[in-house]
C-alpha positions as CSV (number, residue, x, y, z in Angstrom):
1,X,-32.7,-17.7,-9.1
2,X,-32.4,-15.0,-6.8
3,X,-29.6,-13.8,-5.1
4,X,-29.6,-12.4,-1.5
5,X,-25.8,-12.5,-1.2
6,X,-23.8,-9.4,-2.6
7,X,-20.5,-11.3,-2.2
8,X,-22.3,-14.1,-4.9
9,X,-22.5,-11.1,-7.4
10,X,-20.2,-8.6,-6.8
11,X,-16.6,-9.1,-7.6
12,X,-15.5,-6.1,-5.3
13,X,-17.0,-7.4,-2.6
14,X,-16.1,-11.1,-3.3
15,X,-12.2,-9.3,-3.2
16,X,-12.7,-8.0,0.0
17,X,-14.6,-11.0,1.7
18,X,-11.1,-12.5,0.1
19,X,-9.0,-9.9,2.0
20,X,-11.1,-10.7,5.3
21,X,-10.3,-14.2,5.1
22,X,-6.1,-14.1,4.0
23,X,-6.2,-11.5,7.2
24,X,-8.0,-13.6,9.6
25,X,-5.6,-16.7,8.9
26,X,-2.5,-14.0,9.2
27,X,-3.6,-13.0,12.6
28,X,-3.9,-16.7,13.5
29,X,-0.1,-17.4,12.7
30,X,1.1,-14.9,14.2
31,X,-0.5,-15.9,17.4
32,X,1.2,-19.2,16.4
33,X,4.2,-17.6,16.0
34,X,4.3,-16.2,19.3
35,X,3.7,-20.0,20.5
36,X,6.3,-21.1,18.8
37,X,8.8,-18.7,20.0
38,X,8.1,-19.0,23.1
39,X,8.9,-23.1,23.0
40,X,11.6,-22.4,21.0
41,X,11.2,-24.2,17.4
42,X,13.1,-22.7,15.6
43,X,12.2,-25.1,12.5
44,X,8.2,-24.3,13.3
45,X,9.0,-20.3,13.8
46,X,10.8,-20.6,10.1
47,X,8.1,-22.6,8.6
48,X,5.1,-19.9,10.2
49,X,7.4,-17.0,9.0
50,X,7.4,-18.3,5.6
51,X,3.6,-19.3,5.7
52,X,3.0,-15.6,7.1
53,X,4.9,-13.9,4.1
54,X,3.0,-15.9,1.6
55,X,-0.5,-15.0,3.3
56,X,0.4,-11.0,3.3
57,X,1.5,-11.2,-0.3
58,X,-1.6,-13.1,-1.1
59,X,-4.0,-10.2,0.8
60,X,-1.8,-7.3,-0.8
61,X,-2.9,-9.4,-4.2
62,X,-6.6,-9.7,-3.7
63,X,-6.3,-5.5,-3.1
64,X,-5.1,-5.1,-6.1
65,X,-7.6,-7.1,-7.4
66,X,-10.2,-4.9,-5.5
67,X,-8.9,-1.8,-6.9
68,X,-9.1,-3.2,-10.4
69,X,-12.6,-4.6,-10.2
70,X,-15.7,-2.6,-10.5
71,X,-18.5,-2.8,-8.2
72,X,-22.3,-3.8,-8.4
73,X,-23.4,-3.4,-5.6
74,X,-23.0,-1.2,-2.5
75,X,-21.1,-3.7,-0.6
76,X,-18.4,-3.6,-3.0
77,X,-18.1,0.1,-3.1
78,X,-18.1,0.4,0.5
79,X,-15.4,-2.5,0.5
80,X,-14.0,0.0,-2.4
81,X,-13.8,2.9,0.3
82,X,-12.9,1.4,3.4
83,X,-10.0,-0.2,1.2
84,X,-8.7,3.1,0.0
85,X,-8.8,4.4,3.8
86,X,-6.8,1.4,4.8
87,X,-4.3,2.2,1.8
88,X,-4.2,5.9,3.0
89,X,-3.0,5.3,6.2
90,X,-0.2,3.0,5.0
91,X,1.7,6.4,3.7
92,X,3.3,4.6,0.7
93,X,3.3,5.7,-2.6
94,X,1.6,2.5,-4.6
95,X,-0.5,2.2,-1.8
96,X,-1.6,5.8,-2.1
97,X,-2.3,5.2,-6.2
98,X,-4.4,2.3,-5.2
99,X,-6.4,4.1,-2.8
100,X,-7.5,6.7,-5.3
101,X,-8.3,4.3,-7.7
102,X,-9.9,2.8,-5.0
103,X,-12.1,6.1,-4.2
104,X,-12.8,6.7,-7.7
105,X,-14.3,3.2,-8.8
106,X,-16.5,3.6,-5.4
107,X,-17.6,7.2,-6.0
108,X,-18.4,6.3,-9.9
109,X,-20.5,3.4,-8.4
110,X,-22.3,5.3,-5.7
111,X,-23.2,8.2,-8.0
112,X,-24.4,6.2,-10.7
113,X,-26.7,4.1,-7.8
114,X,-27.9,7.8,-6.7
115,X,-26.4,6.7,-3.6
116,X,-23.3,9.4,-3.6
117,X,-23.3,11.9,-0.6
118,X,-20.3,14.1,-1.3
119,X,-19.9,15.3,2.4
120,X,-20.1,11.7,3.9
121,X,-17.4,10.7,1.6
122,X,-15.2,13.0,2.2
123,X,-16.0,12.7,6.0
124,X,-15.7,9.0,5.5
125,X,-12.3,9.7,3.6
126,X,-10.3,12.3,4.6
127,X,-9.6,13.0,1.0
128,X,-10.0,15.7,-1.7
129,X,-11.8,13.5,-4.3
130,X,-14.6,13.6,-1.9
131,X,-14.4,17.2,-1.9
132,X,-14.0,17.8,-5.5
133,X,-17.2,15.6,-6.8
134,X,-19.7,18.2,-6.6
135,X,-22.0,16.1,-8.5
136,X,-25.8,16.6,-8.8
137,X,-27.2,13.5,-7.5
138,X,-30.2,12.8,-10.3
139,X,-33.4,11.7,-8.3
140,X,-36.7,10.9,-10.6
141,X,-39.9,12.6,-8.6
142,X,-41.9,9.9,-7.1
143,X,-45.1,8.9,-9.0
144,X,-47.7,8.4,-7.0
145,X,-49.9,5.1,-7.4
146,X,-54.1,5.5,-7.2
């Protein structure tokens, strides 16, 4: 059986499709929430609130999943990477821990795959790990085929 779908494979990237989804709905409640404050239901506004809370605790799980999952493919790692940006901006200390766990799981993926570019990962980034992996990327010569 063949498998077209990195999501299918990957658990990093099935973590982040996760995130995606726990985000999407979030946005939709709070546009609820606005509804509902503005027609004053207080009972609905307390029962969205709630639902809200649940959903961001459920998307701040499935990224700590994400940073505790290895990639397969280059859809997780990139998942990996855009995760730790997102986790560097937040300026908190466990989010900052998850973000370079984050950055290292991707880099180890992406250098094994022969698909590491230090420079756009640090560019990508904005951190020092990008910076400090001066790694040789190993590429076999091409055979030719007559």
């Amino acid at each position: 059986m063949l498998i077209n779908d990195p999501i299918d494979f990957c658990p990093a990237a099935a973590a982040a499709a996760e995130i995606i989804r726990l985000e999407s709905v979030v946005d939709h409640v709070a546009r609820l929430i606005t509804e509902a404050e503005v027609a004053r239901e207080p009972v609905l506004l307390v029962q969205l609130t709630t639902l809200s809370d649940d959903l961001l605790l459920a998307a701040d799980e499935a990224r700590d999943r994400l940073a505790h999952v290895e990639a397969v493919s280059a859809a997780g790692a990139l998942a990996q990477l855009l995760a730790a940006i997102r986790d560097t901006r937040i300026r908190d200390d466990a989010e900052l821990n998850r973000a370079k766990d984050l950055e290292a799981k991707a880099v180890r993926f992406l250098v094994e795959a022969n698909l590491y570019d230090a420079q756009v990962c640090k560019t990508l980034s904005g951190s020092k790990l990008g910076g400090r992996m001066h790694v040789q990327v190993r590429r076999e010569p091409m055979q030719l085929i007559s």
